[in-house]
C-alpha positions as CSV (number, residue, x, y, z in Angstrom):
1,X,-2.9,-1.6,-14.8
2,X,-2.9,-1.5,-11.1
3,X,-2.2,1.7,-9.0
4,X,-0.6,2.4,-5.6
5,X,-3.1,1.9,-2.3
6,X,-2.6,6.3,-1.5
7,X,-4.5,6.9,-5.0
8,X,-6.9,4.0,-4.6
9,X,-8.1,5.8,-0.8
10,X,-8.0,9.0,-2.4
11,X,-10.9,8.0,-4.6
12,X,-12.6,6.3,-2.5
13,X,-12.5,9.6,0.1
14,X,-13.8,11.5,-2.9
15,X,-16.7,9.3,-3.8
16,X,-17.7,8.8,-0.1
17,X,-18.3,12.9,0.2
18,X,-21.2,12.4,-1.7
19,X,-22.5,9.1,-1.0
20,X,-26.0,9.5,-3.1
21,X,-24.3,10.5,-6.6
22,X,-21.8,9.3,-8.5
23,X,-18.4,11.0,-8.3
24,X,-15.8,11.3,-11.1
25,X,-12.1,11.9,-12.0
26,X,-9.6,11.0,-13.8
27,X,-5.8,9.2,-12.9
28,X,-3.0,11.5,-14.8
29,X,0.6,10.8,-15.0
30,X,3.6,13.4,-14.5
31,X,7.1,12.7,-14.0
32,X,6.5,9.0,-13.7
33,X,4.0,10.0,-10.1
34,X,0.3,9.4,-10.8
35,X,-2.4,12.1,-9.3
36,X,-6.1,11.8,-8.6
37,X,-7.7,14.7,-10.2
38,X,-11.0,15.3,-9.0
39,X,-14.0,16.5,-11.8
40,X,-17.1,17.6,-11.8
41,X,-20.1,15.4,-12.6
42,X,-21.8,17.2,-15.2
43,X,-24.7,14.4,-16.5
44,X,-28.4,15.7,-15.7
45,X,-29.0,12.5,-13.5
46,X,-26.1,12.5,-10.8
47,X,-27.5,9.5,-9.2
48,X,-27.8,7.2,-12.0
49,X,-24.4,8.5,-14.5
50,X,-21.6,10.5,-14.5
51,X,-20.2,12.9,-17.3
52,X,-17.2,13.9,-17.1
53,X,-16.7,18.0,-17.4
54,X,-14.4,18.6,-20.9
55,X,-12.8,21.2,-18.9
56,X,-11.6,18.9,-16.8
57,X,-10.2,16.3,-19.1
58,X,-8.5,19.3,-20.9
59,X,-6.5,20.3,-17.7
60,X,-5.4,16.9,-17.2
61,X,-4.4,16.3,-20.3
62,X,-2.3,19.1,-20.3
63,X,-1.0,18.6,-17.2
64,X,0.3,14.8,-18.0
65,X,-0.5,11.3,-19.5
66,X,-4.6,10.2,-18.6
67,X,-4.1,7.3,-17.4
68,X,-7.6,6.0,-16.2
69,X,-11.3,7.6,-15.5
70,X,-13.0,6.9,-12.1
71,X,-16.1,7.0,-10.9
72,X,-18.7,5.6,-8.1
73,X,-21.7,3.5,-8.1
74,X,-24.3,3.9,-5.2
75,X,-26.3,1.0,-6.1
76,X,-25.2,-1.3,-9.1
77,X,-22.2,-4.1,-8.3
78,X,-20.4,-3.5,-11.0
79,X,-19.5,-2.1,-14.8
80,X,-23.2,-1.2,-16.4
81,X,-23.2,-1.7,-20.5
82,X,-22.9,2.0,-20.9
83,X,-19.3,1.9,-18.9
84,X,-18.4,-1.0,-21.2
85,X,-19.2,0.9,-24.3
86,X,-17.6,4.3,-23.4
87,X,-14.4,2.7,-22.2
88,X,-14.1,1.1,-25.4
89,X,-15.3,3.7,-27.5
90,X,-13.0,6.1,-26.0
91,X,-10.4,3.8,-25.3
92,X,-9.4,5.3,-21.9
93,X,-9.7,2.4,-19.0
94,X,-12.3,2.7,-16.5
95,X,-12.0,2.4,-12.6
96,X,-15.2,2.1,-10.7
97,X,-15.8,2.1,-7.3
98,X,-18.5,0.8,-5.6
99,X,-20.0,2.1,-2.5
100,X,-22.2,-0.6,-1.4
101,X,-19.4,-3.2,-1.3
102,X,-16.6,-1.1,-0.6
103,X,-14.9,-2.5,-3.8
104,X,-13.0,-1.6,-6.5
105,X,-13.5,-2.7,-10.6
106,X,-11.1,-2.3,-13.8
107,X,-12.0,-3.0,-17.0
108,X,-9.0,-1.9,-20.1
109,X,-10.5,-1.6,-23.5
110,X,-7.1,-2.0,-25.0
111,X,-6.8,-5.1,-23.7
112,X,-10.2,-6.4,-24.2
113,X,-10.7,-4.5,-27.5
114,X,-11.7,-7.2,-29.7
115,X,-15.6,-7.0,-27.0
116,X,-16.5,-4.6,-29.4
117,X,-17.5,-6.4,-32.1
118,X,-19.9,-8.4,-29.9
119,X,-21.8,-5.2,-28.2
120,X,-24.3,-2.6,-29.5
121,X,-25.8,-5.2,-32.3
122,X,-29.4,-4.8,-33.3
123,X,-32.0,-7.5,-32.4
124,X,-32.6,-10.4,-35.0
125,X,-34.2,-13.5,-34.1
126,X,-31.6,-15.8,-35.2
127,X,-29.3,-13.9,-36.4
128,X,-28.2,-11.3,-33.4
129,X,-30.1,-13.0,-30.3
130,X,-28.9,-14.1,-27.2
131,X,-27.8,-17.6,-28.5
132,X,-26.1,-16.3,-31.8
133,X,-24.2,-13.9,-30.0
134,X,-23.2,-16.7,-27.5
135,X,-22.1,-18.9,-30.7
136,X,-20.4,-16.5,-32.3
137,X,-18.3,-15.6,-29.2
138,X,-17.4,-18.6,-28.6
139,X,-16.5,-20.1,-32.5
140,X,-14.2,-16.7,-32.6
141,X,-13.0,-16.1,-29.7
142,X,-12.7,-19.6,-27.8
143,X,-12.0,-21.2,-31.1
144,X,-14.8,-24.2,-30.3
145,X,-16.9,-25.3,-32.9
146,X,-20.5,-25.0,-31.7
147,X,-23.8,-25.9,-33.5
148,X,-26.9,-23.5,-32.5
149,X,-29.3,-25.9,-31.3
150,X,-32.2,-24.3,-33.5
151,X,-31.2,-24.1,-36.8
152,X,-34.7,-23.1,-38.1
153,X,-35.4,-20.3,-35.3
154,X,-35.1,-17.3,-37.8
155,X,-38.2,-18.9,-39.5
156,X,-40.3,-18.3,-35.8
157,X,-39.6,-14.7,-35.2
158,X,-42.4,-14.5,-32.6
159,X,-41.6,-17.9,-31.0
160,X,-39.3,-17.5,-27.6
161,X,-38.2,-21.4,-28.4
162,X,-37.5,-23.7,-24.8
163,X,-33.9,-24.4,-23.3
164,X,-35.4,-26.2,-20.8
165,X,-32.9,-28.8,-19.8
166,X,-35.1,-32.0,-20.8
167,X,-34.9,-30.2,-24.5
168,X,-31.3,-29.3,-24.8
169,X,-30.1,-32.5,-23.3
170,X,-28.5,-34.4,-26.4
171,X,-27.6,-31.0,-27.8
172,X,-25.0,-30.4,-24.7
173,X,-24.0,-33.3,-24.7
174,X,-23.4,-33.0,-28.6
175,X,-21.3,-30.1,-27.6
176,X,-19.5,-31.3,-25.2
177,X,-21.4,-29.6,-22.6
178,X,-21.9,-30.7,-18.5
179,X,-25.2,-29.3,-16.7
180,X,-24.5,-27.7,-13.6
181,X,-26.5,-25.8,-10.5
182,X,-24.8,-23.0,-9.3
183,X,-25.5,-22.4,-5.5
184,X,-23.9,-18.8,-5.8
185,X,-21.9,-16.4,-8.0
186,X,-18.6,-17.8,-6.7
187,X,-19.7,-21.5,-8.3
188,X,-19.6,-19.5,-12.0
189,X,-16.6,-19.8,-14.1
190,X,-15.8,-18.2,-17.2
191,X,-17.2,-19.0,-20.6
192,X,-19.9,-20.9,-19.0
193,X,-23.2,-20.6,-20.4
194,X,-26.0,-19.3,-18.0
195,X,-29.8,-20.6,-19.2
196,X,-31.8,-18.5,-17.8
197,X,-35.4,-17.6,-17.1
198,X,-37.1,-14.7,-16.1
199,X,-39.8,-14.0,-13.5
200,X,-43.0,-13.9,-15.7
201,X,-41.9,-17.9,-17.8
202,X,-42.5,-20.9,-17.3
203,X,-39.4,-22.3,-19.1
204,X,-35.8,-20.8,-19.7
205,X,-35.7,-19.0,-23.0
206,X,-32.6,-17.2,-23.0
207,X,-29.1,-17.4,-22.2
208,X,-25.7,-15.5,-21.5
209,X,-22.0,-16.1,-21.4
210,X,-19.5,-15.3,-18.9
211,X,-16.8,-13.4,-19.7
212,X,-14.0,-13.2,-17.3
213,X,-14.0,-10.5,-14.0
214,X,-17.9,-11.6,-14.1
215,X,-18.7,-10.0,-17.2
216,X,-21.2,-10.9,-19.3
217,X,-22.8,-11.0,-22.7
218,X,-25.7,-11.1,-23.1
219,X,-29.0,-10.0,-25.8
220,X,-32.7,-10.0,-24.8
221,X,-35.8,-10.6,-27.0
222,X,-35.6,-6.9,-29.1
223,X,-32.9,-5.2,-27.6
224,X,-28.9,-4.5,-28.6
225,X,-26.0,-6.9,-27.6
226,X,-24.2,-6.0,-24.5
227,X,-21.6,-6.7,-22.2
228,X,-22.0,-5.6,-18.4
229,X,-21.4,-6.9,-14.6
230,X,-23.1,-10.1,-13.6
231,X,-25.5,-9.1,-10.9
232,X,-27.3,-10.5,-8.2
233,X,-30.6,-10.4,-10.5
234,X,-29.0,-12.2,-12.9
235,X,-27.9,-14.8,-11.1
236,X,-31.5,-14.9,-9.6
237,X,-32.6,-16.1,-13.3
238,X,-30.4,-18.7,-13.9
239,X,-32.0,-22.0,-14.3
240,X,-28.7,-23.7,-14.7
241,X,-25.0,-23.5,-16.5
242,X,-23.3,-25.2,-19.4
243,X,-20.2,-25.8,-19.0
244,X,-17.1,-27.2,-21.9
245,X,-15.9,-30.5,-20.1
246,X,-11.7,-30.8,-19.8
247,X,-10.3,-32.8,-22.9
């Protein structure tokens, strides 16, 4: 769904009249013209989320066809999980616009409907963790057979196991798998595998995938399954990528 450069500035010229918050609206159509209707911001924490006023969406509804629901982000790059979720929850596509980067993000649920059976899962150690959810994407949705590297991990529930390169070696290369050292974000390509570590280890013991637009998936040590924008922090953590060698 793309829109017309006049409604595109008109957001933006909305979100920049509060530059600390995040603004709000929604994209209606009537008579084949799309408007910019601008909404009120009715979450208890303006900085940090938006909430659309029901009012709003009721008027706009009436008025025409939603197409779309804007808002702003002061601070964060991209989609956060909680965007992810409520565009696909409520099925309505999202349009953010960042302030910081002057730059514009859509994500359509329709289209990318079937992310919802990867997102909101509860923590298991071998069973819903970050590398089962990576499997599992990428056996369904990529259609590649892949073998977890761990078979016995849901017998170690406290252990965070290593994927330090030196121990996941003949694994990747089992899998068909090339090592690579991204220098930036821009190096990434999708469906590559991102090892990561975080500040306080010694040794990567987690992972992600990327999904396309510089999504990703992703589940830490006892939390849910989500999908949200790669950011500069994650990237930070990445030790190195694994990425499927062309047949």
């Amino acid at each position: 769904m793309k829109f017309e450069q006049d409604i595109l500035d008109k957001i933006r010229r909305h979100c920049l009249l509060k530059p600390n918050q995040e603004s709000c609206g929604l994209i209606y159509n009537v008579d084949n013209q799309d408007k910019v209707y601008f909404c009120k911001n009715i979450s208890s924490n303006h900085k940090k989320n938006f909430l659309i006023d029901p009012e709003d969406y009721r008027f706009c509804s009436i008025k025409g066809e939603v197409l779309c629901c804007y808002h702003s982000h002061i601070n964060n790059r991209g989609f956060s999980y909680e965007d992810i979720y409520n565009s696909l929850k409520s099925e309505i596509p999202y349009l953010l616009y960042n302030l910081k980067q002057d730059e514009f993000f859509f994500f359509d649920p329709i289209k990318d409907q079937t992310y919802k059976k990867y997102i909101g899962l509860d923590y298991k150690n071998g069973v819903n963790d970050c590398w089962s959810t990576i499997e599992r994407y990428i056996s369904e949705e990529l259609k590649i057979p892949i073998a977890d590297p761990e078979s016995k991990r849901s017998e170690k529930p406290d252990e965070n196991l290593s994927w330090a390169y030196e121990d996941r070696k003949e694994w990747m290369k089992k899998m068909n798998l090339e090592k690579i050292i991204p220098n930036s974000i821009k190096d990434l390509k999708e469906n590559d595998i991102l090892v990561l570590k975080s500040l306080n280890e010694k040794i990567p013991t987690s992972g992600a995938i990327l999904l396309k637009n510089k999504l990703i998936l992703h589940q830490r040590d006892h939390d849910i399954s989500k999908i949200e924008c790669l950011r500069k922090a994650h990237f930070k953590m990445i030790c190195y990528i694994g990425r499927f060698k062309s047949e």
